[in-house]
C-alpha positions in Angstrom: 18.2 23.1 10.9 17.2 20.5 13.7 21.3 20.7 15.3 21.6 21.6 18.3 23.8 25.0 19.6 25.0 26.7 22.5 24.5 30.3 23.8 27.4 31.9 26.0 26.2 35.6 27.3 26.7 37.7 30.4 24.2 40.3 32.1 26.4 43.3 33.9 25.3 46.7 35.1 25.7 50.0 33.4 29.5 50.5 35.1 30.1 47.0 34.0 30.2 45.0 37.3 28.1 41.3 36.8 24.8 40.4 37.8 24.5 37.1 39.1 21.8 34.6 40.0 19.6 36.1 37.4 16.7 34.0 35.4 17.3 35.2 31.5 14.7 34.5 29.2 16.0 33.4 25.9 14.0 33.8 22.5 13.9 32.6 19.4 12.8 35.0 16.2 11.2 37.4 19.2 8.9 39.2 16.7 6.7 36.3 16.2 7.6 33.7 18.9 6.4 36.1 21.9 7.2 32.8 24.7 10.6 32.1 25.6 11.6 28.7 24.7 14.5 28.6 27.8 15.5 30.0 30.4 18.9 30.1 32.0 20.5 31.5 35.2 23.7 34.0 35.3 26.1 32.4 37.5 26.8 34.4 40.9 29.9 36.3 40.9 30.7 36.3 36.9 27.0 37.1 36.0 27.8 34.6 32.4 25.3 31.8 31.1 26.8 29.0 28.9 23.6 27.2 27.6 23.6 24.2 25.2 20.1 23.1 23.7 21.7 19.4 23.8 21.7 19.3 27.2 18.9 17.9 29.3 19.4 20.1 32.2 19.2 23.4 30.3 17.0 22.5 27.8 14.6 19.3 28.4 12.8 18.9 25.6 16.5 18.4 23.8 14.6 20.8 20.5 17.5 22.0 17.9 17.0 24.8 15.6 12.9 24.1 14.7 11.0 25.6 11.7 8.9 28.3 12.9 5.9 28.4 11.1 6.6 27.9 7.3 10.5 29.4 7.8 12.6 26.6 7.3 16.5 28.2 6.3 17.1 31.8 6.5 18.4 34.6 8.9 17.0 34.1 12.8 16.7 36.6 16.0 18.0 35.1 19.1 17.2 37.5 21.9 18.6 36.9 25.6 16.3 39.2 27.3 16.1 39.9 31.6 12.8 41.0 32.0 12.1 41.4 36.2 8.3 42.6 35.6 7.8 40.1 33.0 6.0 36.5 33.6 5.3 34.7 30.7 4.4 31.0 30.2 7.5 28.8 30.1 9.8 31.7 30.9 11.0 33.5 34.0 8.9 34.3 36.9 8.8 37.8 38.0 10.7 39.4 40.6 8.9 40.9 43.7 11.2 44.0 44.1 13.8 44.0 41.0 16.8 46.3 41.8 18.5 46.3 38.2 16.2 46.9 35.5 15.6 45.0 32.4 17.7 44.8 29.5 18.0 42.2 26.1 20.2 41.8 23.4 19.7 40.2 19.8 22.0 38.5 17.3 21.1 37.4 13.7 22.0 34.4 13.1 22.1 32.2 9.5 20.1 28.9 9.6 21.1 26.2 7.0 20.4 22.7 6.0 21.9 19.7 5.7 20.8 17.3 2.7 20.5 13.9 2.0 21.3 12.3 -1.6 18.9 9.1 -2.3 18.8 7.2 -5.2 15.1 7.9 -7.2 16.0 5.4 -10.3 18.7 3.1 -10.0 20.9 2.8 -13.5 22.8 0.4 -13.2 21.7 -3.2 -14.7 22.8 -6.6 -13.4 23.2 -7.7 -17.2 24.9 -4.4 -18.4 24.4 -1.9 -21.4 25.0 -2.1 -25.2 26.8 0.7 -27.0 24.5 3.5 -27.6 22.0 2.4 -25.1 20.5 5.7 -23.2 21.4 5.9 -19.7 19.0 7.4 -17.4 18.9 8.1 -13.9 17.3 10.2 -10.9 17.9 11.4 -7.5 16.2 13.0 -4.6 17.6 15.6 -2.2 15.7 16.3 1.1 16.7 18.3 4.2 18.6 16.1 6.7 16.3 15.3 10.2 13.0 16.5 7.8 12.8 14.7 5.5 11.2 17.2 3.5 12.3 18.0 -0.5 14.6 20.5 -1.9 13.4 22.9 -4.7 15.5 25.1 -6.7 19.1 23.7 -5.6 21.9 22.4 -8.0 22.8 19.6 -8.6 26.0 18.2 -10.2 26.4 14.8 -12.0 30.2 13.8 -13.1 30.2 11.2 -15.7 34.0 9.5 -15.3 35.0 6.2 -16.9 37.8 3.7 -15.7 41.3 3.7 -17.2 42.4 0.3 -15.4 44.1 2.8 -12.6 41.6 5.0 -11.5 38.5 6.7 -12.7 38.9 9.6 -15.1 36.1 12.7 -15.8 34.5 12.5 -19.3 31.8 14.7 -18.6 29.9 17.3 -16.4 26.1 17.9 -16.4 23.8 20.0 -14.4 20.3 19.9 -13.3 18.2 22.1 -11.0 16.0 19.9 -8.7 12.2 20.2 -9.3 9.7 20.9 -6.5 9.7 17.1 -5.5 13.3 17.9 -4.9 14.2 15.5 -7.5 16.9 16.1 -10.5 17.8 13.6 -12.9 20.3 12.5 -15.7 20.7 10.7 -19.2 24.2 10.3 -21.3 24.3 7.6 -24.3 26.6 4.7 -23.1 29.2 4.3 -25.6 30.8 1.2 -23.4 34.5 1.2 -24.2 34.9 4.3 -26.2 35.5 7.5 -24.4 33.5 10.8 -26.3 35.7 13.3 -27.2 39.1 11.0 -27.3 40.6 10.0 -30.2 40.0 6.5 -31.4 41.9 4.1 -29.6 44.0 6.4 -27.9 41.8 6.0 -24.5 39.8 3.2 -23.8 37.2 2.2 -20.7 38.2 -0.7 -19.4 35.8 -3.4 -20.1 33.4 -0.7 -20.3 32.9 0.3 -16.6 31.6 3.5 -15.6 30.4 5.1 -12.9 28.4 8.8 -12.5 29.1 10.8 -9.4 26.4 13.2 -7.7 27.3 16.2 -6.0 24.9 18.8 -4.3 26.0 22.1 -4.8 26.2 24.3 -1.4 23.9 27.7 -1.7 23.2 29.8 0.7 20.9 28.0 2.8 22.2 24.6 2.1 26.0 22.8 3.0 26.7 21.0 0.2 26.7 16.8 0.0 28.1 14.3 -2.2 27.4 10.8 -3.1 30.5 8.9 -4.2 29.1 5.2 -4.1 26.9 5.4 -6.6 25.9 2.2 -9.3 28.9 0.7 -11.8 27.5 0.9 -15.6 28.9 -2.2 -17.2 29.4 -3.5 -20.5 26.6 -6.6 -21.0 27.3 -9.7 -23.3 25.9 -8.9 -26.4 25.2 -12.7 -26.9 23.5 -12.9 -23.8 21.8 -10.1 -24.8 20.4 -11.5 -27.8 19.5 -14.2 -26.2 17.4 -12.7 -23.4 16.0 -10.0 -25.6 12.4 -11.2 -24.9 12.4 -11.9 -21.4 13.0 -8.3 -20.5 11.9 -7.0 -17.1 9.0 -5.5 -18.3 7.5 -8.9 -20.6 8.5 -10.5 -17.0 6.3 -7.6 -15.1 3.3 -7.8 -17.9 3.2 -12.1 -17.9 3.2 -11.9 -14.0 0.2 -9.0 -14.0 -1.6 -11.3 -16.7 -1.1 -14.5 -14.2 -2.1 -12.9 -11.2 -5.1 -11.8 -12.7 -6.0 -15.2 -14.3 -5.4 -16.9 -10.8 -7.6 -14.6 -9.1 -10.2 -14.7 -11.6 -10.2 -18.5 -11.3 -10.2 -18.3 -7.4 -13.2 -16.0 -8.3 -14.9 -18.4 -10.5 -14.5 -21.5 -8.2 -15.6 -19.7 -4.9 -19.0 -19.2 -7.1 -19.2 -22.6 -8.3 -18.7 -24.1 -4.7 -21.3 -21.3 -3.1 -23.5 -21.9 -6.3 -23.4 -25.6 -5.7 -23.4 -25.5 -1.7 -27.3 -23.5 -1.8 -28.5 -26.2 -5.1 -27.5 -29.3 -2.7 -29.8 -27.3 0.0 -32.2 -26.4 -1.8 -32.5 -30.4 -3.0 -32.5 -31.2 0.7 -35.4 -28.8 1.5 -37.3 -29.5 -1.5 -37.4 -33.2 -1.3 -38.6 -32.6 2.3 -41.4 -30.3 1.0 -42.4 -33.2 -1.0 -42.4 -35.7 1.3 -44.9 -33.4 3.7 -46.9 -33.1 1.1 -47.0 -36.8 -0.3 -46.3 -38.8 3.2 -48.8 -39.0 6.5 -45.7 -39.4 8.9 -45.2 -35.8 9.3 -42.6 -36.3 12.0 -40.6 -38.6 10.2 -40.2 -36.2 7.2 -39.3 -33.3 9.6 -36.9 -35.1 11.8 -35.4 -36.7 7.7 -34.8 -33.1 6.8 -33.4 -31.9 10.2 -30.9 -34.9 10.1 -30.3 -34.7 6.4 -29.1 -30.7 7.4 -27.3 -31.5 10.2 -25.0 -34.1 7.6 -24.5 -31.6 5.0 -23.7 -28.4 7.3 -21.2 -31.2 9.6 -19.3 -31.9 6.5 -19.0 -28.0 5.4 -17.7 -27.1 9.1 -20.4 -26.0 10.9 -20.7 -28.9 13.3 -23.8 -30.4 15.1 -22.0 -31.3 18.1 -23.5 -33.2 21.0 -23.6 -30.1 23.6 -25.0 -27.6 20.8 -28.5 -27.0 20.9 -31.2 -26.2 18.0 -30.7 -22.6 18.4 -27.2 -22.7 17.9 -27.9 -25.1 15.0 -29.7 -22.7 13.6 -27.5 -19.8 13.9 -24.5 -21.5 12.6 -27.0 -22.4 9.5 -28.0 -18.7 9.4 -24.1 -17.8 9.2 -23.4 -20.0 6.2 -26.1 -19.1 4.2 -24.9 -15.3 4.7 -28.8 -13.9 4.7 -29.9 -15.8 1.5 -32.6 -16.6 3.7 -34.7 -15.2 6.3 -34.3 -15.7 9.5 -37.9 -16.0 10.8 -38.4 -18.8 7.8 -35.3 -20.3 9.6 -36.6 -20.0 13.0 -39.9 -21.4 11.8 -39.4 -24.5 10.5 -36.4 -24.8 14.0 -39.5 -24.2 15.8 -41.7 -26.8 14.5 -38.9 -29.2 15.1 -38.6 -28.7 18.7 -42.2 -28.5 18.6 -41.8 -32.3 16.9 -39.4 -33.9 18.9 -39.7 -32.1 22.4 -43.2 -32.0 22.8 -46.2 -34.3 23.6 -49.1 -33.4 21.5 -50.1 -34.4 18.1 -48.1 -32.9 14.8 -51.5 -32.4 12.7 -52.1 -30.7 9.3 -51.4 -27.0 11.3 -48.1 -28.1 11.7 -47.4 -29.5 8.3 -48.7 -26.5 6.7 -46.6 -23.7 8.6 -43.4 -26.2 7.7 -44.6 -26.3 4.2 -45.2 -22.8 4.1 -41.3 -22.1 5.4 -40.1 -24.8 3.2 -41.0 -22.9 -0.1 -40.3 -19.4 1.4 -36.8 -20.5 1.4 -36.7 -23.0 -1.1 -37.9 -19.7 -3.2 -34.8 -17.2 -1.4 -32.4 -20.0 -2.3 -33.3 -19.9 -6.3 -33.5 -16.4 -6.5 -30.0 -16.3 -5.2 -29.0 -18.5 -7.6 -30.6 -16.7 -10.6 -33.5 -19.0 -10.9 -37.4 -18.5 -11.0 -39.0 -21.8 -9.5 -42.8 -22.4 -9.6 -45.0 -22.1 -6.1 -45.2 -25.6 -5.1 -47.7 -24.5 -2.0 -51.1 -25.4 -1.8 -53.8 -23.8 -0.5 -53.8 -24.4 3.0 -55.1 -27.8 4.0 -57.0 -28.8 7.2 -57.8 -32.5 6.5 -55.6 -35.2 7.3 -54.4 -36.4 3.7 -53.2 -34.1 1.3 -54.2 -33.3 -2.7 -55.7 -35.4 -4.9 -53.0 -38.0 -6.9 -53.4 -40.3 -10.1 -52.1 -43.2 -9.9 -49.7 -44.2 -13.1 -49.6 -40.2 -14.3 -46.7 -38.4 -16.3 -46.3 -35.6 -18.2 -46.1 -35.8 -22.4 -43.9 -34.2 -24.6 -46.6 -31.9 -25.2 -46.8 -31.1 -21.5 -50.1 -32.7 -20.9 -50.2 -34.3 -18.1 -51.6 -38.6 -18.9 -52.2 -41.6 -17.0 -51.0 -44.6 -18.3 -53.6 -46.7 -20.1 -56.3 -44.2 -20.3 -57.1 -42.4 -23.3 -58.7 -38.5 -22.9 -62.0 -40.3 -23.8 -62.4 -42.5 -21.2 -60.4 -40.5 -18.6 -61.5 -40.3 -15.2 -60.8 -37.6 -12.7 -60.5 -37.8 -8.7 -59.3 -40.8 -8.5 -57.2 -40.9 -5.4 -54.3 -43.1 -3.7 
């Protein structure tokens, strides 16, 4: 299967004299395969072909024996047909006034494969085996140049053990391969003893043994051996002992276990820095909404809170650099925050700023209001992000110039009642104002 072959033929007449320069169609399994897959031309004078599929000229796309449809191995037709009326794609073209007529031979011909022997399990252990340990290993046979797995097939394993000369046959097992094309193994190590010897009378040398694999040839497959295969060794039982605890698999489970705990604490520490970036924000924005509502220098406090975001967002990596404008401010803000926010709260309290320092009107209560406004919207979006339910600091809106009523020297009792200092709720006296 997938080798290439060669074709020798000649095309004569009846009273056996050649035909030559000839186009011969050549088939492969002609019952279903209707299109030639070559051609090839009878040489003048001797009226023979001699075509090789490994050969460019004759064959260019250099194809070997392929798989034709689900066939892999089995009997194939090869037909060398001339056909002077026929014209088929890929084939010969036909001839205008043929003088001989058409003729084809078949042969049947037996594909095989050739395999490949990989190691599935590897048995063989840097720090050796104990007497009685169980010795377990597995192999995989595929089709050489397919890659695809062997079912059904035998396959041989010869146990042998070393005599301090050469290696010596203990012990033959067999195993069919499964539909994975895999087969597999297991003998109990008995290190320097040799089953089936009499005590002392034959000995493996420091306990060295070795297990030999050897595909047995069928009818559709040429048989394969693997010779260098893994040494099983006798281990140091002290070591042993010793190491008992930090086997491979305690090693495997401790590494899972950390892993997980370092990316569970990667986890936790990306949430406490994003947790913690949107709370210093949200202070920033909220002292700002504060300030609008307590201060008369609306300008002031907006251009505050535009400077006191350009610090933060500078020292997290999105820089304010001298050539970038508002809008590209506000988009780098819009890409940290990762649609926490809305943009249009975004691009309204951007606008009033431009609206603040760019232009050369009056910033009134309108103004103040509609950054309020976006202020809590996305003071709001922050804390619900964070978990959090925050009261509505907004007002109604507000036309005058100053804002709410304040009492001067109040604060809030453990009762939550809201006091001012040195006035009793007798003689308490509302709307007094800063």
């Amino acid at each position: 299967m997938k080798e290439s072959f060669h074709i020798d033929a000649k095309l004569a007449q009846v009273n056996g004299n050649p035909v030559g320069g000839k186009c011969l169609n050549i088939y492969l399994d002609p019952e279903t395969n209707t299109r030639p897959f070559a051609t090839a031309i009878t040489q003048d004078g001797t009226g023979e072909i001699e075509w090789y599929s490994g050969d460019p000229d004759d064959n260019p796309s250099r194809k070997g024996v392929e798989p034709s449809g689900q066939k892999l191995e089995g009997f194939r037709t090869i037909r060398i047909a001339y056909e002077p009326t026929k014209e088929l794609p890929g084939g010969c073209k036909a001839e205008t006034t043929p003088v001989v007529n058409g003729s084809y031979e078949d042969i049947e011909v037996l594909v095989r494969s050739k395999v490949d022997i990989l190691l599935k399990d590897h048995w063989a252990r840097a720090e050796g085996y104990q007497d009685g340990d169980i010795v377990t290993g597995k192999v995989s046979i595929l089709r050489d140049r397919l890659d695809v797995s062997v079912e059904g097939e035998t396959v041989i394993f010869t146990f042998q053990y070393w005599n301090g000369t050469g290696y010596v046959t203990n012990n033959v097992e067999y195993s069919v391969t499964n539909e994975k094309g895999e087969a597999n193994f297991s003998f109990v190590y008995s290190g320097k003893e040799v089953p089936g010897e009499t005590k002392g009378n034959e000995l493996a040398v420091n306990g060295q043994w070795r297990v030999l694999v050897h595909f047995q040839e069928s009818a559709f497959f040429q048989e394969e051996f693997l010779n260098s295969t893994p040494t099983i060794i006798l281990g140091d039982i002290a070591a042993s002992s010793d190491t008992n605890f930090w086997t491979f698999r305690v090693i495997t489970v401790l590494g899972i276990v950390f892993s997980f705990a370092l990316l569970i604490g990667a986890i936790m520490y990306r949430n406490y820095n994003e947790r913690r970036r949107i709370e210093i924000i949200r202070g920033i924005l909220t002292d700002s909404l504060m300030s609008l509502k307590a201060s008369n220098d609306y300008i002031a406090t907006i251009f505050d809170c535009y400077k006191q975001l350009v610090r933060f967002f500078r020292s997290r990596g999105a820089m304010k650099k001298v050539y970038e404008t508002t809008r590209e401010f506000e988009d780098a803000v819009n890409t940290m925050l990762g649609g926490i926010t809305p943009p249009e709260d975004l691009d309204t309290l951007f606008s009033i700023f431009e609206e603040a320092r760019y232009s050369d009107h009056e910033i009134g209560a309108d103004q103040r209001d509609r950054a309020m406004e976006a202020l809590q919207s996305i003071i709001n979006h922050l804390s619900n992000s964070l978990g959090e339910s925050m009261l509505n600091r907004t007002s109604s809106t507000e036309s005058g110039l100053y804002g709410s009523v304040v009492k001067a020297g109040s604060f809030v009792d453990s009762e939550g009642q809201t006091r001012i200092a040195g006035i009793d709720d007798d003689d308490e006296r509302d709307g007094f104002s800063l």
